[in-house]
C-alpha positions as CSV (number, residue, x, y, z in Angstrom):
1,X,30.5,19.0,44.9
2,X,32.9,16.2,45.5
3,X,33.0,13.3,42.4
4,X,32.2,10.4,44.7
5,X,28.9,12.3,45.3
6,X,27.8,11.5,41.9
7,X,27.5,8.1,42.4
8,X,25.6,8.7,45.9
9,X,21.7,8.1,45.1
10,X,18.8,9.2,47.5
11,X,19.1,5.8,48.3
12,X,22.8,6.2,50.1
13,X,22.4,9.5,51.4
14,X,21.3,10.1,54.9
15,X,18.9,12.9,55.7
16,X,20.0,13.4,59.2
17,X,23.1,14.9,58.9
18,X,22.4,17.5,62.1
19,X,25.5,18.6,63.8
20,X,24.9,17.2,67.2
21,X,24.9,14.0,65.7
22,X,27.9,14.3,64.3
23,X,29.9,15.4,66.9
24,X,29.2,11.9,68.4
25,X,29.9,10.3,65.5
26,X,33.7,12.0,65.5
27,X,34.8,10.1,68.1
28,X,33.7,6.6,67.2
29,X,34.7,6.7,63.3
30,X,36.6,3.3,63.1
31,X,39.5,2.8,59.7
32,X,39.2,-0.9,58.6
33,X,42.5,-1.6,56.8
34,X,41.1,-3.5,54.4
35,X,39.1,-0.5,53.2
36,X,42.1,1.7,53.5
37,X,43.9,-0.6,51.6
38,X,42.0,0.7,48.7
39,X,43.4,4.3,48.8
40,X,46.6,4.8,47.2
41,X,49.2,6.3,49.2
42,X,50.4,10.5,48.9
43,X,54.2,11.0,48.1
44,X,55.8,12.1,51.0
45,X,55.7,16.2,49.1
46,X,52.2,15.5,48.2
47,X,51.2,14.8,52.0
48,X,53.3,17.5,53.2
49,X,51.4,19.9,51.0
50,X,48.0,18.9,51.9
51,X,48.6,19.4,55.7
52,X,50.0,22.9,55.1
53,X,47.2,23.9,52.9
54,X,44.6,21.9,55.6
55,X,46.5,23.9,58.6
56,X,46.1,27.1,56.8
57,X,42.5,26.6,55.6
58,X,40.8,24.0,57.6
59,X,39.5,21.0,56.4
60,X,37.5,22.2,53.3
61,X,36.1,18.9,51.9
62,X,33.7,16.6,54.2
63,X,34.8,12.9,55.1
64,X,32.4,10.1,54.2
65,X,31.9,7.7,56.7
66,X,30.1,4.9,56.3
67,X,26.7,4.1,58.9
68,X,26.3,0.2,58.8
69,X,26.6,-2.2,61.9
70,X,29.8,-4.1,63.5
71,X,28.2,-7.8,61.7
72,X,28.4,-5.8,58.4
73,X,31.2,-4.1,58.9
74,X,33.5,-6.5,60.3
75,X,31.6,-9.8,59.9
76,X,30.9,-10.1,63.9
77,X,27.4,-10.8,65.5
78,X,27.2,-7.3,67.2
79,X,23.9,-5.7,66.2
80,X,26.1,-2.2,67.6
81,X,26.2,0.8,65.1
82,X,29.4,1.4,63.1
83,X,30.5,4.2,61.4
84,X,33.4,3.5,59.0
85,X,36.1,6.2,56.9
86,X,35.5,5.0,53.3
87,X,37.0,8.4,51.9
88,X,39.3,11.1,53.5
89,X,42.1,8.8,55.4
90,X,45.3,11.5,54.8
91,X,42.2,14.8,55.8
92,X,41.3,12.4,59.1
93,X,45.0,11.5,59.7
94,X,45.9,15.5,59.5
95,X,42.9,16.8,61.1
96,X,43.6,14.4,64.3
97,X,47.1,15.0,64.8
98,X,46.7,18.8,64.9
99,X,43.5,18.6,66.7
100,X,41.6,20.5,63.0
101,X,37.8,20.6,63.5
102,X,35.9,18.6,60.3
103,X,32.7,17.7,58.7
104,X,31.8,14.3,58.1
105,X,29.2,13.4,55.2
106,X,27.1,9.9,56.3
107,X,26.2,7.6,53.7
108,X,24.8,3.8,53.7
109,X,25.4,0.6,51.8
110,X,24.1,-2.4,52.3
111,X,27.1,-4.6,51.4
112,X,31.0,-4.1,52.2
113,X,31.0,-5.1,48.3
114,X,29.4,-2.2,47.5
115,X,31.6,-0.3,49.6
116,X,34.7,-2.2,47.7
117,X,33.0,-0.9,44.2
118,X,32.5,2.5,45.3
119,X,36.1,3.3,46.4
120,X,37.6,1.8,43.9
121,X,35.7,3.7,41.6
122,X,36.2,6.9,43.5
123,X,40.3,6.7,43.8
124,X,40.0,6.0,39.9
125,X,38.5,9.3,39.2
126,X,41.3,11.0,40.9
127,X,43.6,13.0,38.6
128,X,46.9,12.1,40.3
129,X,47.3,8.9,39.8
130,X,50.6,7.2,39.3
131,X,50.4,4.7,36.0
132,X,51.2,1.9,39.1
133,X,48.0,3.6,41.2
134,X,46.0,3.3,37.6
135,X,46.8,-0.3,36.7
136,X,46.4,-1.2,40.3
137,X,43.3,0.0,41.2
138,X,41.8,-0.5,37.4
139,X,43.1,-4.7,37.8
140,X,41.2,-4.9,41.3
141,X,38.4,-3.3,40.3
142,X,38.3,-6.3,37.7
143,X,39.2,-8.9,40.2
144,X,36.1,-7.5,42.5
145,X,33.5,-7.6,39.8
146,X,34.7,-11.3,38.7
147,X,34.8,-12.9,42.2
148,X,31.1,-11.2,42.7
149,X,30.1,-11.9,39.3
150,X,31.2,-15.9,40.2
151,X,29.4,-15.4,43.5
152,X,26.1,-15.3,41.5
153,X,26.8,-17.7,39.2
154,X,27.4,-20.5,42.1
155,X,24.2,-19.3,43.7
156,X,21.2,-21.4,43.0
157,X,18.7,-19.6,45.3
158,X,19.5,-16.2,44.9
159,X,18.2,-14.4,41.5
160,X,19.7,-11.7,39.4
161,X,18.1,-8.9,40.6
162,X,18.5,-9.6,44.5
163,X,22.4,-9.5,43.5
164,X,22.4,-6.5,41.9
165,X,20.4,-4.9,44.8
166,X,23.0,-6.6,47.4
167,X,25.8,-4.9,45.6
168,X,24.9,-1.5,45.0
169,X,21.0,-0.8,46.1
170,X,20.2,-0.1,42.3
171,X,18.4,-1.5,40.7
172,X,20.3,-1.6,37.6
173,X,18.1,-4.9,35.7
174,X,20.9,-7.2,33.5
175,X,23.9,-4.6,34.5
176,X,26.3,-5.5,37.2
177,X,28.0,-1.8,37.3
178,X,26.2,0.3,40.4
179,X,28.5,3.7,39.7
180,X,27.6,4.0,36.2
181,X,29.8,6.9,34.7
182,X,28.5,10.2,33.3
183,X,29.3,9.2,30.1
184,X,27.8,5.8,30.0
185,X,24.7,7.1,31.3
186,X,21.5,6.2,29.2
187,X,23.3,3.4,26.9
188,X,21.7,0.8,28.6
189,X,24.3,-1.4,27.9
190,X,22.9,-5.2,28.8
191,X,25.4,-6.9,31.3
192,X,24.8,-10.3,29.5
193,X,26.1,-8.9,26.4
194,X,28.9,-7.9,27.9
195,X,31.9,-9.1,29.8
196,X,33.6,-7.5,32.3
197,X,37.4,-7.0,30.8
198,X,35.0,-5.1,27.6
199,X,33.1,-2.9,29.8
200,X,36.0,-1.9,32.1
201,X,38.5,-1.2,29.1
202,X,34.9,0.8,27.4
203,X,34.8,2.5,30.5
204,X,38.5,3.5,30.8
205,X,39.3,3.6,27.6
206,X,42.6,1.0,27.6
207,X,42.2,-2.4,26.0
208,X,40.9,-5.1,27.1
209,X,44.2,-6.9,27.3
210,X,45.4,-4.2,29.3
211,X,42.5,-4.8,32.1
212,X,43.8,-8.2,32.2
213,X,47.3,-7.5,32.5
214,X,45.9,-5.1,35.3
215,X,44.4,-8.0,37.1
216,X,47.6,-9.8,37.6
217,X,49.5,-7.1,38.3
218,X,47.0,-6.1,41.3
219,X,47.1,-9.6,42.1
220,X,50.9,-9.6,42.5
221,X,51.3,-6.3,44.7
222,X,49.0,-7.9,47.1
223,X,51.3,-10.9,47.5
224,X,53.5,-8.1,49.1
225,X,53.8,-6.6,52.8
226,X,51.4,-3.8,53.5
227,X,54.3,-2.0,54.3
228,X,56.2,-3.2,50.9
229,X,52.8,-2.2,48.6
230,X,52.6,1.6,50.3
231,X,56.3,2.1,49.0
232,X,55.4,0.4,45.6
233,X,52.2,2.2,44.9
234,X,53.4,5.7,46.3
235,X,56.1,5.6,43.7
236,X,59.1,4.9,46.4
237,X,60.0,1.5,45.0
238,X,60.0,0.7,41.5
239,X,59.1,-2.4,40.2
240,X,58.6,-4.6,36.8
241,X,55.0,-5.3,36.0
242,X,56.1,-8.2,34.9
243,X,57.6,-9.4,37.9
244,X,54.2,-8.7,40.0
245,X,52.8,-10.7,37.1
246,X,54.6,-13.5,37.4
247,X,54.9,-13.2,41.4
248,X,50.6,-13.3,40.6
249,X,51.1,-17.0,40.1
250,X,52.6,-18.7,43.0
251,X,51.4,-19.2,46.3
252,X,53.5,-16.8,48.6
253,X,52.1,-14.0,51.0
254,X,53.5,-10.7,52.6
255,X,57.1,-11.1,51.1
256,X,58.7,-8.4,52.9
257,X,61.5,-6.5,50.1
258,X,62.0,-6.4,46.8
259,X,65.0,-8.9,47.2
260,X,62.8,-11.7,48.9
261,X,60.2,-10.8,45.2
262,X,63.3,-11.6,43.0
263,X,64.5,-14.8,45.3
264,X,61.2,-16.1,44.6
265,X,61.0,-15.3,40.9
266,X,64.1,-16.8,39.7
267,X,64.5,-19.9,38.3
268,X,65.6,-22.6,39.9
269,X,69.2,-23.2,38.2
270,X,69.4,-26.7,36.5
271,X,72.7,-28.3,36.2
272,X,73.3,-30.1,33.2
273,X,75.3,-33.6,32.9
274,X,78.1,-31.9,30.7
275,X,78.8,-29.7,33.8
276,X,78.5,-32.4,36.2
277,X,81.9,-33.8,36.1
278,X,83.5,-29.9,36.5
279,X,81.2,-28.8,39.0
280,X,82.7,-28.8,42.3
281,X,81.3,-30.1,45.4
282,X,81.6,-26.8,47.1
283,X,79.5,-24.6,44.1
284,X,77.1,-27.5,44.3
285,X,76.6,-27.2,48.3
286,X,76.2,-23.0,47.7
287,X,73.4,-23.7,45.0
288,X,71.4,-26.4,47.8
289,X,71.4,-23.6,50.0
290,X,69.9,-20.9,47.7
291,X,67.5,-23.4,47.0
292,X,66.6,-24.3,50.5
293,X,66.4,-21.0,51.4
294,X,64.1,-20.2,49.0
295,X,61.9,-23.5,50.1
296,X,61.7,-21.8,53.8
297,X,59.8,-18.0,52.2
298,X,56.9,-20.2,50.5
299,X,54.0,-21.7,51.6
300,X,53.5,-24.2,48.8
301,X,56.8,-24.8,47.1
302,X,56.2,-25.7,43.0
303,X,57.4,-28.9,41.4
304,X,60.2,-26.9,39.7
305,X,61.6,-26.2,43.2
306,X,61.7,-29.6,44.9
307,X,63.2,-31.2,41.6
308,X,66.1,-28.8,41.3
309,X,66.8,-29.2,45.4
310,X,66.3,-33.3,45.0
311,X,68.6,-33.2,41.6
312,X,71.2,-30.9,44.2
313,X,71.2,-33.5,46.2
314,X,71.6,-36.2,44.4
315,X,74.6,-34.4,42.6
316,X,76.7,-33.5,45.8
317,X,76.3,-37.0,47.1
318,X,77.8,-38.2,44.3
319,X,80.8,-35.7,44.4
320,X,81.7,-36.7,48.1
C-alpha cells in the first residue's frame, strides 16, 4: 500500500471505484499548476528511469485524483464535477505520451487547503529528497499551516472545530494537524499548547529554528520563475539559502535567472565624500545605470535603492 494511503480516512475514500467509471474519468483528469507546484521535480536520470521501468512493467502504482467541483477546484461558480491529479504527475506524464493504460484511485476533500496539507505531507515522506526538496517543502508546509492558522484567528463567526473540519474532515478537537504521523499517533498532543515551528521540527525531527529558516527559504524560491524553481529544486541550479532568504524579503516576482536573483540582492554601492572628488564622471554615470536597471526588475523599489540612485544623481551633476 502506497504511504499517502495512510492518511486517507473512510471519510476521503470513495466506494465507487468501478472500472467503467473510471475510464470516463481518464479523459477529463485536469493538472492545476498550483497543485503541481507542490511536487518536486525528478532529475533528468531519475525520470528517464521511471519511464523505462513504467514501459517495461506498466504503470504499477494507482494515480490519485481528486473528485471535487470546478467552484472548489478552481474558485469558479460552475457546480460541474472535477476530477483533479493530486499525486502521480511524472506516471500521468509517461503513461500519456506512450499511450500506457492506468489506474486511478478517487479520493475527496472538502477544501483545496486540505489538499495543500496532504501533498505536502505526502512528497515529505518520500525518500529521495534533495536537502533543497526537504527545506522547501518542510518551510511551506509551515507557511500553510500559519496563513490557515491566522485565517481562524481573524474569523469571528467561525469556531474551532468547523476549522478543523474545513481543513482536513477530522475531527481532530484542539489539533490543527489532519495527517497525523504513525508515530505521533495517540499522544494527543493539544494544538493550543503547541506552536507550529515546535510541532513541525517534533515531527521532523530538525530544530525549530531550522523550520523557520525553511519558511523563508520556500518563501524565496517562489519569488522565482516556475521555470527557474524546477531547475533549483531538481538540483540543476545551485543556490545559497541564504540568498533565497534574503530574496524572501523584498517585493519582486518571477525573476527569471540566477543573475537577475543576485542583481537584486546586492547592495546598492554608496559613494563616500572622500571618493567624491576622485570619482570620475564616467564611473559615476556606469553606477546610475546599474542602479536604474535594477529599479526597472522590481515592483516596489526599497528606500536603500532610490537613495543611492538620487545620491548618483546628485553626484554626476555636480561633476559635469
Amino acid at each position: 500500500m502506497k504511504k499517502y494511503q495512510i492518511g486517507l480516512n473512510d471519510k476521503k475514500i470513495i466506494k465507487d471505484q468501478s472500472l467503467l467509471r473510471h475510464e470516463e474519468i481518464k479523459n477529463r483528469i485536469q493538472i492545476l499548476p498550483e497543485l503541481e507546484a507542490f511536487i518536486p521535480p525528478l532529475q533528468p536520470e531519475e525520470f528517464a528511469q521511471l519511464e523505462a521501468n513504467i514501459r517495461k512493467e506498466g504503470c504499477r502504482e494507482a494515480l490519485l485524483v481528486w473528485e471535487t467541483t470546478e467552484a472548489i477546484a478552481k474558485g469558479t461558480d460552475g457546480a460541474e464535477a472535477a476530477y483533479i491529479l493530486i499525486d502521480g504527475h511524472n506516471r500521468y506524464s509517461i503513461c500519456t505520451a506512450n499511450r500506457i493504460d492506468y489506474k486511478i484511485h478517487l479520493v475527496q476533500f472538502s477544501t483545496k487547503e486540505a489538499v495543500f496539507a496532504f501533498m505536502i505531507e505526502n512528497q515529505l515522506g518520500r525518500r529521495n529528497l534533495t536537502p533543497e526538496q526537504a527545506s522547501y517543502l518542510r518551510g511551506l508546509r509551515y507557511r500553510t499551516e500559519r496563513l490557515e492558522k491566522g485565517k481562524y484567528e481573524r474569523s469571528s463567526h467561525k469556531g474551532q472545530n468547523d476549522l478543523y473540519e474545513n481543513l482536513s474532515d477530522e475531527n481532530h478537537k484542539g489539533h490543527f494537524d489532519p495527517y497525523e504521523s504513525e508515530e505521533h499517533k495517540g499522544q494527543n498532543v493539544p494544538y493550543e499548547k503547541m506552536n507550529t515551528s515546535e510541532r513541525l521540527a517534533e515531527r521532523f525531527n530538525v530544530s525549530e529554528k531550522t523550520i523557520k529558516r525553511d519558511a523563508e527559504f520556500s518563501k524565496g524560491v517562489d519569488k522565482l520563475s516556475p521555470e527557474l524553481k524546477k531547475e533549483v529544486l531538481s538540483g540543476k541550479v545551485k543556490v545559497s539559502k541564504g540568498d533565497m532568504q534574503q530574496l524572501a524579503a523584498l517585493p519582486i516576482e518571477d525573476l527569471p535567472s540566477m543573475d537577475a536573483v543576485q542583481q537584486v540582492l546586492r547592495k546598492p554601492a554608496t559613494i563616500h565624500s572622500e571618493d567624491q572628488e576622485t570619482a570620475s564622471a564616467e564611473e559615476v554615470k556606469n553606477q546610475l545605470r546599474k542602479k536604474l536597471s535594477q529599479l526597472m526588475k522590481v515592483e516596489v523599489a526599497s528606500d536603500e535603492l532610490l537613495n543611492a540612485i538620487i545620491k548618483l544623481a546628485r553626484q554626476l551633476k555636480t561633476l559635469k
